[in-house]
N, C-alpha and C positions, 0 to 999 in steps of 0.2 A: 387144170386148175380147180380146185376144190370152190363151191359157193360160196359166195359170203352172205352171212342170215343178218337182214337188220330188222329192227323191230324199231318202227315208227310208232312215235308216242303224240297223238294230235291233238290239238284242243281240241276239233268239233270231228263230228262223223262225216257224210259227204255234203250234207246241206249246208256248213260251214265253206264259205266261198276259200278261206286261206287255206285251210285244209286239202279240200279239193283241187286246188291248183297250186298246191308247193307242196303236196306230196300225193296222192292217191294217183293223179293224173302221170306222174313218174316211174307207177311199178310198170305198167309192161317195157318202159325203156331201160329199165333197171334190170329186170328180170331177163330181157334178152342177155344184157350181159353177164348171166350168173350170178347177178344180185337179189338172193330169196326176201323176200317183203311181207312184211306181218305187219297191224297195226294195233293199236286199241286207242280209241279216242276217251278224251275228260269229258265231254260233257256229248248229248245224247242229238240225233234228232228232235225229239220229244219234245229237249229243253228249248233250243231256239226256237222251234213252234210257239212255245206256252210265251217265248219270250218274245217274239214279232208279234203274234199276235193280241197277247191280252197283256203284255209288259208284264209277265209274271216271274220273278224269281224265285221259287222254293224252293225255302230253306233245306225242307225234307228232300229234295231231287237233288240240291248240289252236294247233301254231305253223300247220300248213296253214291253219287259220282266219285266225289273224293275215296270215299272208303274199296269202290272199286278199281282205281288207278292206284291203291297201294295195294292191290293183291297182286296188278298187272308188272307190279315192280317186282313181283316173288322172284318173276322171269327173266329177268331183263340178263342176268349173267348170263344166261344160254343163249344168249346174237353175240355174233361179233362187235355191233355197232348199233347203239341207240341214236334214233333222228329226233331230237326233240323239238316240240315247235311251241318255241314263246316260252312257256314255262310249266314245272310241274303241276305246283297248287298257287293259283291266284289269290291273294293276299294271306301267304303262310312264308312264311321264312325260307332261306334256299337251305335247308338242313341235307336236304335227299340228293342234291347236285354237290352239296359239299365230299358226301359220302362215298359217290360215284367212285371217285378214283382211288379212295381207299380201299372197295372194294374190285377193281379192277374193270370197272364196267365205262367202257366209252362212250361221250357220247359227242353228237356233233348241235347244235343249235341253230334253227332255223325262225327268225326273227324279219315279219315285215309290215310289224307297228310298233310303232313311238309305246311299248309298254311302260316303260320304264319312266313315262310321265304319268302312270295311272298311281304311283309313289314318289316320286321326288318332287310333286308338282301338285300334291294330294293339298286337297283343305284340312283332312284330319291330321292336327298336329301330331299325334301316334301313328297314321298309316307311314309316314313323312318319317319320323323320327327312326321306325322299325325297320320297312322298309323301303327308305332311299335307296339304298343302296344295292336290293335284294338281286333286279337285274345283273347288276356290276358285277356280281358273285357268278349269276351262271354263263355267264359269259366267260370269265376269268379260269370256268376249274372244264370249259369245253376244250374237245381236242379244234372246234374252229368255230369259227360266227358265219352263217350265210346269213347276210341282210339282203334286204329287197333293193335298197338303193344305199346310196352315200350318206346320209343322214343316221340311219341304224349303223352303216360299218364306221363310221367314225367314233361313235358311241364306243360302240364295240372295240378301235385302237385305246382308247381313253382307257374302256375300264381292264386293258390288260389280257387279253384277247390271245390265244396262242397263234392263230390265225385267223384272215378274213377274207371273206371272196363275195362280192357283190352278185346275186342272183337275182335278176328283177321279178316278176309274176306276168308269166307268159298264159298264150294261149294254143290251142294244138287248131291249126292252120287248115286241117284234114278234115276238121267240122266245121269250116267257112266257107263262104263263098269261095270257088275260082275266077269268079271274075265280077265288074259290080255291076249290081242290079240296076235295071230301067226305072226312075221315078218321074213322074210329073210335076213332082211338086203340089200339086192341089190339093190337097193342103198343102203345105208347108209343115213335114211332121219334124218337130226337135224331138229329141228323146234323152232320157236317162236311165240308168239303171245302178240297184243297187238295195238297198236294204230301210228297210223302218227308222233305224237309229242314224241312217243319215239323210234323210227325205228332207228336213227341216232346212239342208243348202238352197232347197231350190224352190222351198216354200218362199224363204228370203228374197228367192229371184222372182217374185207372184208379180212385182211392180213393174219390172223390165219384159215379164211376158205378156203382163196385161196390153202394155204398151206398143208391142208387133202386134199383139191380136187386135187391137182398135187399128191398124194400120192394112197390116194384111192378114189371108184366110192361114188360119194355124191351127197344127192340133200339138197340145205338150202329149207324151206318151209316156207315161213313171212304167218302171219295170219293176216291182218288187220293193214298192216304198209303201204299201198302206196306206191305212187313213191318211190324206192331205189336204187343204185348204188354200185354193189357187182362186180369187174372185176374179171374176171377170175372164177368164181363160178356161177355153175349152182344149178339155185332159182326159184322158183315159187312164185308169193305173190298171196293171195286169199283174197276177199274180205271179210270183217266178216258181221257174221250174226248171234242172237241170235239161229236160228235154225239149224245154221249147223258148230257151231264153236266146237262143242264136235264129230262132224265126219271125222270135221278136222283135230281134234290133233290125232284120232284114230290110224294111221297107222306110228307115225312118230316114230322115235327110240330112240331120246333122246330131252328131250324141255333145251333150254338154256336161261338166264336172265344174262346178263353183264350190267354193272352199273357202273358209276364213284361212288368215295368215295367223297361222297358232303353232305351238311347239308341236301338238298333237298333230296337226295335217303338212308338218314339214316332213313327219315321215313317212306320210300313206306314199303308196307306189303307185300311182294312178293306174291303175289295173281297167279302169272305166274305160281311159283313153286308148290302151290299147286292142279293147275288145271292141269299141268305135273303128278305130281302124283297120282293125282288119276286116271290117264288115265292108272297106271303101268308101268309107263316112269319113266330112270331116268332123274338125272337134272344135267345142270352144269354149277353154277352160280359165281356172284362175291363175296366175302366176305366182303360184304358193309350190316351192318342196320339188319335187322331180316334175312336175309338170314344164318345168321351165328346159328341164329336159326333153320332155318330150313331142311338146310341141314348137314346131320351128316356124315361128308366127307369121303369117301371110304365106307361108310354103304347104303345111300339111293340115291348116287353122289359124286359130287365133287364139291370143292370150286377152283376158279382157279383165281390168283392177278396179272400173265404176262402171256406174248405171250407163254411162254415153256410151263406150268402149263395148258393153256388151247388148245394147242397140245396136249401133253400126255393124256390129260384126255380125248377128244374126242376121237383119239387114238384107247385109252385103251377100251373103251365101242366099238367103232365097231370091232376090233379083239374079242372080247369076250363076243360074245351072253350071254350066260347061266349068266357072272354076270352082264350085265346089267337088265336079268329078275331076277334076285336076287333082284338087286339093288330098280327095281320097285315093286316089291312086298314089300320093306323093305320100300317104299316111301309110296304105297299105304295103308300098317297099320300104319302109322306116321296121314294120312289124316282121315280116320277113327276113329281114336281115338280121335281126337283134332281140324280137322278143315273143318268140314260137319256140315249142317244145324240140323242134332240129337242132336249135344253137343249145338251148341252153343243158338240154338231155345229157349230152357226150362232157358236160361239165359237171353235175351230178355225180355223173358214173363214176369219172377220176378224180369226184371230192370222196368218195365212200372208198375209192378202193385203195386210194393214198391212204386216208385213212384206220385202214387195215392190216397197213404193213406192217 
């Protein structure tokens, strides 16, 4: 059988966490099968740096971006199969996907955030006006929709979708623990991880941690949130790093994800909770959007909606080692089964190669 050449089109380079784990983390499973993998990303390492760390958007860096994802378009007719992920140019018209199939160039969509409320849900009555709708388009002229959960793929039946296949945002299981690690608890470490632009969930939670730490010995552990502002709780924030973000979570005792109920966090993919468990950690998240999926409350964690709920339930895990290693263990056969690069790999392979036919 002759290869098939795709040319992945990504928003970020590998420091982008979507990126990284719905598509780079997929070429050698791809690749075994005869699937050639090329990518070029929209926006740089460089930029999320300037952008975590000094909130800086330049102008002058995103249009150099832009103007080099339309040279990377020169190419795109020489793959069989363009993977696009999320969209071409953020807040520009879908002109270039309308195109696509005029000129014969496929491509497939890969979508696992709520973008499409970054415009129909916009304050600028012009982002709003222009593109409401802009999503609906690339979705509509793809040969499929992968969404990360039911939320995106519903979206996706709506705006007319040729097909949809739910892919959630796995982890590759080969760089985690085999089995889970010895803690003492002493401290009591909760942990999170995640990025700058969402540290602010758990800033919000400062009142409910302050309030374990007056009670029992704790440490919060932020992974990659930057500057935060926790009184009264003692934290550590550590920078993130592809290479040391799984040694990070190793020793912590429970990973937590808190989240308003918004159109915006109905569609994250709790990605937190399942890199939590597979660590053999439990979790204890909000009941917002796929979380309700994936956590099976008092079996693998807990769901917590107030300040009580999410007392108690930390609580309840640090007096009681033995069920929080229950509980992780009940988390980490949840991930194994359903959301590691094993399952969801061999689904990839025969969306690209259906695809091709």
């Amino acid at each position: 059988m002759t290869d098939i050449s795709v040319l992945f089109l990504t928003k970020y380079d590998r420091k982008g966490a979507s990126s990284r784990y719905r598509a780079f983390k997929y070429f050698p499973y791809l690749e075994k099968e005869g699937i050639q993998c090329s990518y070029e990303s929209l926006f740089t390492n460089k930029y999320l740096t300037d952008l975590f760390e000094n909130g800086n958007r330049k102008i002058s860096h995103i249009v150099k971006c832009y103007v080099r994802r339309i040279y990377d378009l020169f190419s795109a007719h020489s793959y069989d199969l363009v993977f696009l992920q999320k969209e071409l140019f953020p807040y520009l018209p879908a002109v270039v996907e309308r195109l696509f199939s005029s000129v014969n160039i496929r491509y497939i969509l890969d979508i696992d955030d709520a973008i499409f409320h970054n415009y129909d849900l916009s304050d600028n009555y012009l982002v709003e006006y222009i593109l409401g709708k802009k999503i609906d388009v690339v979705m509509r002229n793809s040969e499929m929709v992968i969404a990360g959960n039911e939320y995106l793929a519903s979206r996706a039946r709506q705006a007319g979708a040729p097909s949809t296949e739910i892919i959630p945002t796995v982890i590759d299981l080969d760089q985690y623990p085999t089995e889970p690690s010895e803690q003492n608890g002493n401290p009591f470490v909760i942990g999170w991880i995640g990025s700058p632009s969402t540290s602010h969930y758990v800033e919000e939670l400062s009142d409910v941690l302050r309030r374990i730490a007056d009670q029992r010995q704790i440490e919060v552990r932020l992974i990659g949130s930057g500057d935060v502002s926790l009184p009264g709780v003692p934290y550590e924030v550590r920078e993130w790093s592809e290479e040391t973000e799984v040694d990070d979570l190793r020793d912590i005792d429970v990973g937590i994800m808190p989240l308003h109920d918004t159109p915006w966090t109905r569609g994250k993919c709790g990605f937190k909770l399942i890199q939590y468990m597979g660590m053999w950690k439990p979790v204890v998240a909000s009941p917002v959007g796929v979380n309700r999926d994936l956590v099976d409350n008092g079996v693998n964690g807990y769901l917590a909606d107030s300040q009580a709920q999410w007392i108690n339930s930390l609580l309840d895990l640090c007096d009681n080692p033995d069920k929080r290693n229950a509980m992780g263990v009940n988390g980490h056969n949840i991930v194994e089964d359903n959301y590691c690069y094993s399952v969801t790999g061999p689904k990839i392979v025969d969306i690209i190669k259906n695809s091709t036919v």
